[in-house]
C-alpha positions in Angstrom: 99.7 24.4 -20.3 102.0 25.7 -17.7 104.3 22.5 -18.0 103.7 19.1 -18.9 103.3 17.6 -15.9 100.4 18.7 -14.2 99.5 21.6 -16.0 98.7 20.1 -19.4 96.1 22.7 -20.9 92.8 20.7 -22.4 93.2 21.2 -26.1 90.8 21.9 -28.5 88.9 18.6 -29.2 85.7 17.5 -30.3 82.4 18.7 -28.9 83.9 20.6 -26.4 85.9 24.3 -26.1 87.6 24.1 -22.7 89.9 26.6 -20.6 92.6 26.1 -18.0 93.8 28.1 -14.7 97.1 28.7 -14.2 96.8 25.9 -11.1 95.4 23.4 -13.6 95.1 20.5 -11.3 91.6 19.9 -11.1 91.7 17.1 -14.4 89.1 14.7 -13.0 86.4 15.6 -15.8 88.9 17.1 -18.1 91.1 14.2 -18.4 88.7 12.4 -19.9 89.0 14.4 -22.9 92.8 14.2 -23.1 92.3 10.3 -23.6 91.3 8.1 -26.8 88.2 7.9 -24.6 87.3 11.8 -26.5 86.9 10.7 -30.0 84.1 8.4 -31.2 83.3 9.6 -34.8 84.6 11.2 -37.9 82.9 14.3 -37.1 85.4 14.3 -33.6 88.5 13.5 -35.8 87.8 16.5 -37.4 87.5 19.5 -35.1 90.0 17.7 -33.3 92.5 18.5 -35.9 91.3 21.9 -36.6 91.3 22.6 -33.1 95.3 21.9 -33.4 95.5 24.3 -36.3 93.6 27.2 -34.5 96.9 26.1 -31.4 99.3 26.7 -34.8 97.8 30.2 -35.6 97.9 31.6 -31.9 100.2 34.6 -31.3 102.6 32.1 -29.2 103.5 30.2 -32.3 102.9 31.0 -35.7 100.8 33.6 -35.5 103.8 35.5 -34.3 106.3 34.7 -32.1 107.7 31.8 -33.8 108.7 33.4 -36.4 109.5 36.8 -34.7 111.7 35.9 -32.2 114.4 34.3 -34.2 114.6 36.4 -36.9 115.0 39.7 -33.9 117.6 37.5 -32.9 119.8 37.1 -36.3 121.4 39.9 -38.5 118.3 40.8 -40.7 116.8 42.8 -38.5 117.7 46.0 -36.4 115.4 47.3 -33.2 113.7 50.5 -33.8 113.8 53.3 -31.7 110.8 52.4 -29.3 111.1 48.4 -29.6 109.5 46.5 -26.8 108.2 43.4 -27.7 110.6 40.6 -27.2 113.4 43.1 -27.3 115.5 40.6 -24.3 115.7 38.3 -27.3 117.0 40.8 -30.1 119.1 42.0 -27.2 120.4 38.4 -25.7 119.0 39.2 -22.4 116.2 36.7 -21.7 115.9 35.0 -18.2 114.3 31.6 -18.1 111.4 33.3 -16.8 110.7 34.8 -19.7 107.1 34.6 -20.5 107.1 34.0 -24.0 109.5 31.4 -23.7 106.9 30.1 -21.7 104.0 30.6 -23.6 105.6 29.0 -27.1 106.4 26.0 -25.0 102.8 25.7 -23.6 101.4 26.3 -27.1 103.7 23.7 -29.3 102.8 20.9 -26.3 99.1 21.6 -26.5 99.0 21.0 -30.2 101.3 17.3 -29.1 98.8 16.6 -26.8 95.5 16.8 -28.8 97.9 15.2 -31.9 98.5 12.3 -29.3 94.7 11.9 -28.9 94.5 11.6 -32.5 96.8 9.0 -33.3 96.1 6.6 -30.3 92.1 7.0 -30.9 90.5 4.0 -32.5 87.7 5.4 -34.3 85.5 2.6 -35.8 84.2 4.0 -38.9 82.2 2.9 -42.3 83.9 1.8 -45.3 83.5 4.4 -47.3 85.2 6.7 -44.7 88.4 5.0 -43.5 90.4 7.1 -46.3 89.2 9.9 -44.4 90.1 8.7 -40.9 93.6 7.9 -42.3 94.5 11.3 -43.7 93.4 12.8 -40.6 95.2 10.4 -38.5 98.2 10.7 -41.1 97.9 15.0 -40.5 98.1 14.5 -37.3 101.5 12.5 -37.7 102.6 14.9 -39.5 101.9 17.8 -37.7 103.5 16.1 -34.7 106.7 16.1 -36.5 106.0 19.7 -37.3 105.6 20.3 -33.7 108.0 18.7 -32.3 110.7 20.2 -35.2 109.8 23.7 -34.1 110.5 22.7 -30.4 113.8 21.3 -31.4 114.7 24.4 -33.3 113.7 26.9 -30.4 114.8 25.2 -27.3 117.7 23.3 -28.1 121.3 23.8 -30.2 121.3 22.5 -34.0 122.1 19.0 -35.1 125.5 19.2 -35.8 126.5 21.1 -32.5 127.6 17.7 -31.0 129.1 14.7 -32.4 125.8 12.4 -33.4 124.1 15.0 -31.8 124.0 13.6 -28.7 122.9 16.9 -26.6 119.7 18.0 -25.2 116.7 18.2 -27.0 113.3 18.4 -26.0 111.0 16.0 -24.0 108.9 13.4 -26.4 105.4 12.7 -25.4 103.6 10.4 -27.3 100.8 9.8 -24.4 99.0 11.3 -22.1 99.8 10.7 -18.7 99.1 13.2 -15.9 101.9 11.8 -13.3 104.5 11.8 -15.9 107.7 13.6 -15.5 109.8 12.9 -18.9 113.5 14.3 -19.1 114.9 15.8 -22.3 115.5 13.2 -25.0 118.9 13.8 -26.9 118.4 16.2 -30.5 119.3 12.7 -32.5 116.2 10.7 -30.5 114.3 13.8 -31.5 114.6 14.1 -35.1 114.1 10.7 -35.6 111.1 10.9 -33.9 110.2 13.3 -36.5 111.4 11.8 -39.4 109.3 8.4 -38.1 106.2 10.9 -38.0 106.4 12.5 -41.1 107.5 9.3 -43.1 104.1 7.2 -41.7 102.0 10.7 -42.1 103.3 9.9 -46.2 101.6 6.2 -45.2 98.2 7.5 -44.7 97.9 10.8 -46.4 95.9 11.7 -49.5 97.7 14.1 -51.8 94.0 16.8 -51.7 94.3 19.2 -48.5 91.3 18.1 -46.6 90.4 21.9 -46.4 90.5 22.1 -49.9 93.5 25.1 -49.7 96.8 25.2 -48.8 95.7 26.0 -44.6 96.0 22.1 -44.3 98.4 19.4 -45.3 98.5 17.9 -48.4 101.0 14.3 -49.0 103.2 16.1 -51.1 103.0 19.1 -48.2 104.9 17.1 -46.0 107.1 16.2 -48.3 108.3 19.7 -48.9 108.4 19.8 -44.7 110.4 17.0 -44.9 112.9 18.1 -47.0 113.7 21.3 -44.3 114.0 18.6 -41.6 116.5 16.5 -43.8 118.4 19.7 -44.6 119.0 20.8 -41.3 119.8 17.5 -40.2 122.3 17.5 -43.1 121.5 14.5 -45.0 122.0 15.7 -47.8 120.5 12.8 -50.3 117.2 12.4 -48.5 116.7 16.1 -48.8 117.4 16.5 -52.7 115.4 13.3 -52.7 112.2 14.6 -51.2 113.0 18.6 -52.8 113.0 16.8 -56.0 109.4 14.8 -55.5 108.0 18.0 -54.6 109.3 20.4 -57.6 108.5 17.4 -60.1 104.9 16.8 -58.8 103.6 19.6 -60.7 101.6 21.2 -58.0 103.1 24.1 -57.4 104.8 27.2 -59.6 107.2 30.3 -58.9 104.6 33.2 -58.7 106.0 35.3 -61.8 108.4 38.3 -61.3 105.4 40.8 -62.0 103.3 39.3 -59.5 105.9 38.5 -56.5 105.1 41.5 -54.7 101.5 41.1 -54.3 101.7 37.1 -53.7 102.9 38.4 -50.2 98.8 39.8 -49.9 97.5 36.8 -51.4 96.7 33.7 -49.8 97.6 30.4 -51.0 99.2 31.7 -54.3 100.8 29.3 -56.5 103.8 28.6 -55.4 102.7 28.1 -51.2 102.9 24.8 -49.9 101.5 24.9 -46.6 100.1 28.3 -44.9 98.9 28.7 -41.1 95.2 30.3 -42.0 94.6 33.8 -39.9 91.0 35.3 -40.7 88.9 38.2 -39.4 87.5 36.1 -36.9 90.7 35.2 -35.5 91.2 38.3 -34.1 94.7 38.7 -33.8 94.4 42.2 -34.3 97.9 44.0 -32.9 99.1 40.3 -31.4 99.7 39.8 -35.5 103.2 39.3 -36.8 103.0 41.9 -39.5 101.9 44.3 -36.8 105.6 44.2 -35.1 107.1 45.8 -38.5 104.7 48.1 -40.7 104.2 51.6 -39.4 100.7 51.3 -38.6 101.3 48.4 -35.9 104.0 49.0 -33.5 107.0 48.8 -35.8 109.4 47.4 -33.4 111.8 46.1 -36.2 113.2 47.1 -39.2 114.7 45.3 -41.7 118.7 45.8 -41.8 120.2 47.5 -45.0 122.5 44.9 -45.0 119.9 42.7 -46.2 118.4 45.1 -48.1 121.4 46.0 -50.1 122.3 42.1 -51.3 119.2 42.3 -53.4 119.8 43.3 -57.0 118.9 46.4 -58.4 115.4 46.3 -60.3 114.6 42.8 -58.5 111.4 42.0 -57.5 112.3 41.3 -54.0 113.1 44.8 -53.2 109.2 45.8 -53.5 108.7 43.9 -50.1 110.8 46.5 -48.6 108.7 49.8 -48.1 110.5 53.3 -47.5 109.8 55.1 -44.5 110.4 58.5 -45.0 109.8 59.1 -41.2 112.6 56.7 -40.3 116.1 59.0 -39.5 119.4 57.7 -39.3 120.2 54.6 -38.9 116.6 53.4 -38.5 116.0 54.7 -42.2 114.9 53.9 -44.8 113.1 50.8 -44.7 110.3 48.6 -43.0 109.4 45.2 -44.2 105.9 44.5 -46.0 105.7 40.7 -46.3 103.1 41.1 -43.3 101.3 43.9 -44.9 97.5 43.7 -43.9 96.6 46.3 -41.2 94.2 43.8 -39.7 96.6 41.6 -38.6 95.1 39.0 -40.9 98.3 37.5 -43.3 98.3 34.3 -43.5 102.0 32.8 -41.7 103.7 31.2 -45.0 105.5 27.8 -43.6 106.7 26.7 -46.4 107.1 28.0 -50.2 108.2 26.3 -53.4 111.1 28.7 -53.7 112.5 27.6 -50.4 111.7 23.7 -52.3 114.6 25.0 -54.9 117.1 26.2 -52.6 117.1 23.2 -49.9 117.6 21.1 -53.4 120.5 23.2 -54.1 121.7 23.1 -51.1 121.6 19.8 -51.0 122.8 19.2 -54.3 125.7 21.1 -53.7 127.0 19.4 -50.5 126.1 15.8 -51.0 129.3 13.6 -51.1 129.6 13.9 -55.3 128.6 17.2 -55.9 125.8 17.7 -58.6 126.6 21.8 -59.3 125.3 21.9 -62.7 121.5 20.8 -61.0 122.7 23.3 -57.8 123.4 26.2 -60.3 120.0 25.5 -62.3 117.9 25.3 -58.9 119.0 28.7 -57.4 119.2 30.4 -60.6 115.7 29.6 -60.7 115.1 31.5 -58.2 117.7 34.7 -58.9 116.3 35.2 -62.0 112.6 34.8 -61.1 114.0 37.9 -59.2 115.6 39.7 -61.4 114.9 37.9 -65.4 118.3 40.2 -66.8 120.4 39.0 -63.4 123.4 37.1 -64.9 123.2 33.8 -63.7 125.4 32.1 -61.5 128.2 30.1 -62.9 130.0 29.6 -59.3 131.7 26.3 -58.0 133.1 25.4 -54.5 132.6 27.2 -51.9 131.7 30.0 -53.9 129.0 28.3 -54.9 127.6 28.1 -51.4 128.1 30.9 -50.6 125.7 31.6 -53.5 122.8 29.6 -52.2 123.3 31.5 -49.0 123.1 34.6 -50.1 119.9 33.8 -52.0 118.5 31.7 -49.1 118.9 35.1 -47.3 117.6 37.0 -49.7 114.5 35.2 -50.2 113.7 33.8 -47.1 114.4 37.2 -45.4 112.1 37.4 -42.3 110.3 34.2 -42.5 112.1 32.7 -39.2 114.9 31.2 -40.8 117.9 33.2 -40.5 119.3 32.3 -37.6 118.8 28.9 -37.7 120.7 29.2 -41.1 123.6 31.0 -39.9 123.9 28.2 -36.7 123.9 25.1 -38.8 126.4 26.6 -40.6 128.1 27.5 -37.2 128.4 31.0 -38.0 128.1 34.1 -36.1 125.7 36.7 -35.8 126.8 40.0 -37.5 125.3 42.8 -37.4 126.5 45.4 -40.2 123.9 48.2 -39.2 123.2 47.6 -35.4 120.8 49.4 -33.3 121.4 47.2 -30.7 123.3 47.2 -27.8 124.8 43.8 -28.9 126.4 43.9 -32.0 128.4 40.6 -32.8 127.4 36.7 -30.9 129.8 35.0 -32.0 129.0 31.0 -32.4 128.8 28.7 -30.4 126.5 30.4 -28.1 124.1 29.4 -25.6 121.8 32.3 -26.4 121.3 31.6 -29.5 118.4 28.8 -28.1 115.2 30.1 -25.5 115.4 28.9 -22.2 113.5 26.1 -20.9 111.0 27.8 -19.0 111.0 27.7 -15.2 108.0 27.3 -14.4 108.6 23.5 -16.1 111.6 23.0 -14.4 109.8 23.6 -10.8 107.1 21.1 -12.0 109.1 18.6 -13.1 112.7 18.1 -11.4 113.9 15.9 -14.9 114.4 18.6 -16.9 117.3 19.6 -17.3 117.9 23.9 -18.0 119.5 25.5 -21.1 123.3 26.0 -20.4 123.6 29.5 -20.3 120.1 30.3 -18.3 
């Protein structure tokens, strides 16, 4: 997919592995299959939605640069000497012709498109297998939310940047329809749109991954997806609501101090929710997000000491931090090991229980009567899985926040969340150790969102560009 009006790329459905030109016009005998008209059986239902987690695990979304580019962007990381790869982003330079601006947008409206086919199929289906249908159909809800929150977070400003947050968001298709040209909803009309999703995905959903791991959505998975939606928005009760349903379900655990380290090699350990699947057969090879920071990839970023040095001493966290003694000056010491398979194979985690704890604190914490005692107890839980001696925090106030920051940093250090973090909070972008030739963004910025790609904006003369671009 070039854009979404005419160049909508023919997803991965059932029965059928098609490709696209760059002119994709010619949609007389694909556009059948981007129709209800596609799916007949169970059997469809299902390689239609795995197709849409194969779109999840591409380079151009989770497989990389989804998680890459914003987190080059924030204050976590520092370029290396010879950095590359998406170094206009870590150096606020990016044109809207940018090609992986492009490329995430054609990826994250493939996966709407075949999630679209999904939900408006009516697959007749016997008795015994409706339950089936429905938690397919209730995935693919949910993963539309998904979608669709990712493209909110990448293309447009946060939710509190306006009043009601009544600027521009992204474009919502829920149909196919080849002569379209939809404008940008607002960022309200969007997250609701989510919301809507993942609440009927809850409708349909059994609580057992129909994968039997942790590579597909589980109920209480979306619940914990939820909860990051609710935070950012900022409502603060439904997100300690759904946090809470999650912790108390019982299906999840902290992996123990001793064993934090090599969770980070592990697949679905005990305490990951929801994991984008990479194998050997994937292929990703150097395209792998691991491969931009360990020394036997390209290494194009290095975690900041500034990061480094918030940890503890003796906590666990610092094991995922590996010393480079090739590194000189202010590249040294470190490079970052949470990506450490040299195949390019890790699994992209999207959502852990630890992050569960502090979105409840969070929450707890800035909800119109406080609850700090339950705040303090949720990201101590956390700290002192860390570090067991750690003293635990006793803070109130703003002090408190500031608290759950700092472990939200710590802990969620180069899983893509940083920046969004720092702009909800409408903060700037400071960068203690820079190797950059930016140093400071101060907030508000219009860089701190990609551009809406050009080649959309020639294809479709509603959409509106990124200020900025």
């Amino acid at each position: 997919m070039k854009n979404i009006k005419n160049k909508i790329v023919v997803a991965l459905l059932a029965l059928a592995s098609l490709s696209c030109s760059d002119s994709f016009l010619e949609l007389e005998d694909q556009q059948k299959v981007l129709t209800t008209e596609a799916l007949l059986t169970l059997g469809d239902f299902n390689s239609s939605i795995t197709g849409v987690y194969n779109v999840l695990s591409d380079a151009d979304y989770y497989g990389r640069y989804f998680h890459l580019i914003p987190d080059v962007m924030s204050d976590d990381v520092k370029q290396n000497s010879q950095a590359n790869r998406v170094r206009n982003y870590a150096e606020y330079v990016a044109t809207r012709g940018d090609a992986q601006a492009e490329d995430m947008w054609e990826k994250m409206y493939e996966a709407n498109l075949s999630l679209n086919v999904i939900i408006n199929s009516d697959v007749k289906v016997d008795d015994d297998d409706v339950d089936d249908r429905d938690h397919i159909i209730g995935e693919a809800y949910a993963l539309r939310g998904q979608v669709y929150f990712d493209l909110v977070r990448m293309f447009a400003q946060h939710y509190q940047f306006t009043a009601g947050a009544n600027h521009l968001g992204v474009p919502i298709v829920l149909d196919f329809d080849r002569f379209s040209t939809p404008a940008r909803n607002t960022v309200e009309e969007v997250y609701t749109q989510i919301i809507n999703d993942m609440t009927k995905a809850l409708t349909l959903m059994k609580d057992t991954p129909r994968s039997g791991n942790k590579g597909t959505l589980s109920a209480t998975a979306v619940k914990a997806l939820l909860a990051r939606v609710y935070l950012y928005k900022g409502d603060w009760t439904n997100a300690e609501a759904m946090a809470t349903e999650v912790i108390g379900s019982g299906k999840y655990t902290l992996v123990s101090n001793a064993n934090y380290v090599s969770s980070w090699a592990t697949s679905y350990s005990s305490e990951s929710i929801f994991e984008i699947t990479v194998t050997a057969a994937d292929n990703r090879g150097s395209d792998a997000l691991g491969r931009m920071y360990i020394v036997q990839g390209y290494g194009d970023y290095l975690p900041s000491n500034d990061v480094y040095s918030l940890i503890p001493v003796g906590d666990a966290r610092r094991g995922v931090y590996k010393t480079d003694s090739k590194l000189a000056g202010d590249f040294a010491p470190f490079r970052m090991n949470k990506y450490p398979s040299t195949q390019g194979i890790d699994n992209t985690k999207v959502m852990r229980l630890s992050e569960v704890y502090l979105i409840r604190a969070e929450a707890r914490a800035m909800k119109a009567a406080p609850d700090e005692v339950g705040a303090r107890a949720d990201v101590n839980a956390i700290r002192l899985r860390g570090l067991p001696s750690a003293t635990p925090i006793a803070s109130t106030g703003q002090a408190l926040l500031d608290d759950i920051a700092r472990e939200r940093r710590i802990e969620l250090a180069f899983e893509g969340q940083r920046l969004w973090d720092l702009m909800r909070k409408k903060q700037d972008v400071v960068r203690i150790q820079c190797t950059s030739p930016i140093c400071t963004i101060t907030y508000p910025n219009d860089r701190f969102i990609l551009p809406i790609p050009e080649a959309e904006m020639d294809a479709n003369p509603k959409i509106q560009p990124n200020p900025g671009y």
